[in-house]
N, C-alpha and C positions, 0 to 999 in steps of 0.2 A: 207190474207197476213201474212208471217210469221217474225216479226220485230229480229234485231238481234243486238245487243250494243256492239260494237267492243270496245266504251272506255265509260264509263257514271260514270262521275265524278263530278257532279253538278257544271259542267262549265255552263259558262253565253252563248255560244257559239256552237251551233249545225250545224253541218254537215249533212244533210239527204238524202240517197242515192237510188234512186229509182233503182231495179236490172234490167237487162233483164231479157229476158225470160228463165223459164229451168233453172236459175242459183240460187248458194247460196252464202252462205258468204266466202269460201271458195278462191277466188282469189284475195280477200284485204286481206287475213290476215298479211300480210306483209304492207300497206299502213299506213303512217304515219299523223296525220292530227294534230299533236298538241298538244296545251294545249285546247282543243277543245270535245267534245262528239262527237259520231260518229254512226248513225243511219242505219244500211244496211235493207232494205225492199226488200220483194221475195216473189217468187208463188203468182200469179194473181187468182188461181182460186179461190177463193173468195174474191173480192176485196172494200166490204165496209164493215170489220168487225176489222177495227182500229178506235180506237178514238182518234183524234190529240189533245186534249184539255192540252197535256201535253207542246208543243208547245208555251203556256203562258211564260213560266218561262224561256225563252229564250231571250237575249237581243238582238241577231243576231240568225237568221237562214238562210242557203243556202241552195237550193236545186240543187242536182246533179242527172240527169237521165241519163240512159242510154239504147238504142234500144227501146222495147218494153216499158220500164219505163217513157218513154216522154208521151206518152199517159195516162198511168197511173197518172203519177205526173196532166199533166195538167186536169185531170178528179178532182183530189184532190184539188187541186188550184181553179179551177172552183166551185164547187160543194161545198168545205167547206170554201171558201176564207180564204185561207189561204194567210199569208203574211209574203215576205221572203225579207231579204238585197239583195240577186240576184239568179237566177232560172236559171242551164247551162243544153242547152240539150247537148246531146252526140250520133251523131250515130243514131237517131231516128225523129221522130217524133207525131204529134196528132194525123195524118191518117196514121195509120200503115199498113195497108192495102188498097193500093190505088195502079190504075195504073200509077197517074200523081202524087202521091204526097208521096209513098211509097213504101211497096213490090208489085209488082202487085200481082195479086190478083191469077192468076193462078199459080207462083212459091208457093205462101200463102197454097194455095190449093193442089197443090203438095206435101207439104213437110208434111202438118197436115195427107194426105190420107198415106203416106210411112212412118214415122215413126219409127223405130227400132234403134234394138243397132247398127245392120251394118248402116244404115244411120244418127244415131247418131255421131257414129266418123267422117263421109266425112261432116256432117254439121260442128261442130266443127275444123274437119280443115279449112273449107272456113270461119269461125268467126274469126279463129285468127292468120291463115296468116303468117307471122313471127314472132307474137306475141308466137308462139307456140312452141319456144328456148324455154320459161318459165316454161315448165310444162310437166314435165317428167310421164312418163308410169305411177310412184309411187305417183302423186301428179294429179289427177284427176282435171279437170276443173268444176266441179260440182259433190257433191255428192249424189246429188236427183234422183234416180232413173229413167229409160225412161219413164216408166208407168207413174208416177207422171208428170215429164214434158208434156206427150203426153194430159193428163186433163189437163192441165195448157191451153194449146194453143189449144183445144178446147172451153176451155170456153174462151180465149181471143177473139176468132171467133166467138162464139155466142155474146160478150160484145160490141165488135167494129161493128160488120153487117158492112156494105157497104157507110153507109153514112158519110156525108161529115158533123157536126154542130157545128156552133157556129167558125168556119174553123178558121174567122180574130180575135175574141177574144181570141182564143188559143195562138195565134201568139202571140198576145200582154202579156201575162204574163210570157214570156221568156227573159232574157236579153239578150241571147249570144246562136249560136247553132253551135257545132263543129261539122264536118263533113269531114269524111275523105276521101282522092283520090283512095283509094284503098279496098274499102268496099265492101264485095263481098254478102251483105245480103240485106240492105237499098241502092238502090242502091245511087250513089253519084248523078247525073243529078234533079233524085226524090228531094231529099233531097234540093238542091240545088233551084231547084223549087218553093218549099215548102218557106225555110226559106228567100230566097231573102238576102238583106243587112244585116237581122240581120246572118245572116252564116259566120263560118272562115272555108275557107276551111288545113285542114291539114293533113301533111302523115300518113300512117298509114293502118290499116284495119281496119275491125268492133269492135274488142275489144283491147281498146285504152290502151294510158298509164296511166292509173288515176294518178299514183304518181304525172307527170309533170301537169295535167290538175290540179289536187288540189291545187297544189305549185302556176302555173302561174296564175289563173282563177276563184277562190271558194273565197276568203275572202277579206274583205279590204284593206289589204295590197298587196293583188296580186297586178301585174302593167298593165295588157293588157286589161282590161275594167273597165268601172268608174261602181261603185255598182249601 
């Protein structure tokens, strides 16, 4: 994983932001989280070569996923018990590749065998939808190259395999999972399946607003769920 400190100020207060897939730090640079530290994690293809033990020195932590980063984060949460004031997925889930509880598996499979720059851009538009006002010709939505992304989601395919473990514990160490009506990657039924009660469903596409999610939803003083 390649971690990136968009603000690291020896605040008491950490933000950690698990990316999707393919992406980098590049579409928060504009997000504002505070008097706060602010964590962006990317590139899955090798993904236990972090040590969270810096983690300590936080009086609050939230974790924030996104798409493919829900599985990510809840691998992390699992595996190294980590413990956070509140865990929001976004847009994703722990079986990311599922027909009942994710991408199915033949879109999954489609899109890793095709590949390229010409289907680079037709994925990206269907990621971000209207969100795609934002980001003009000259302001790239990721600067990682295809090649690097295409290993990424390789090895996410060999990481995740097919199965379903540990499915309700997963569940359990999420507070909140937003999901949006108009997600054209995860689909929304999936999703909806998956998170059950604990879901909100809300408008949008696959790459959301972080700004509003951060403001309404990450910290203590948000108002739309108890930490």
């Amino acid at each position: 994983m390649t971690p990136y400190w968009k603000r690291c100020s020896d605040q008491d207060e950490l933000l950690i932001l698990f990316n999707g897939w393919g992406c980098d730090e590049t579409p928060y640079e504009n997000i504002n989280v505070g008097q706060r530290d602010f964590l962006i994690l990317s590139d899955y293809t090798e993904i236990n070569d972090i040590d969270f033990d810096f983690l300590d020195a936080y009086r609050q932590k939230t974790i924030l996923a996104w798409s493919f980063g829900v599985y990510i984060a809840s691998h992390f949460l699992a595996t190294r018990q980590i413990t956070c004031s509140r865990a929001i997925a976004v847009n994703g889930t722990p079986c990311p590749i599922d027909d009942q509880f994710g991408i199915p598996k033949a879109i999954f499979d489609g899109t890793l065998n095709s590949y390229n720059e010409e289907n680079r851009r037709k994925f990206e538009r269907r990621m971000l939808g209207r969100t795609q006002r934002f980001f003009s010709d000259n302001t790239p939505f990721s600067k990682r190259s295809t090649s690097s992304q295409l290993g990424e989601l390789a090895a996410l395919a060999s990481h995740v395999g097919t199965k379903i473990e540990d499915d309700f514990y997963h569940h359990s160490l999420w507070s909140l999972a937003l999901i949006a009506e108009h997600d054209r990657i995860f689909p929304y039924e999936n999703m909806k399946r998956y998170w059950g009660e604990k879901s909100l469903s809300v408008t949008g596409d696959h790459f959301p607003d972080f700004s509003m999610i951060i403001d309404r939803y990450c910290f203590s003083d948000s108002l739309d769920i108890e930490a």
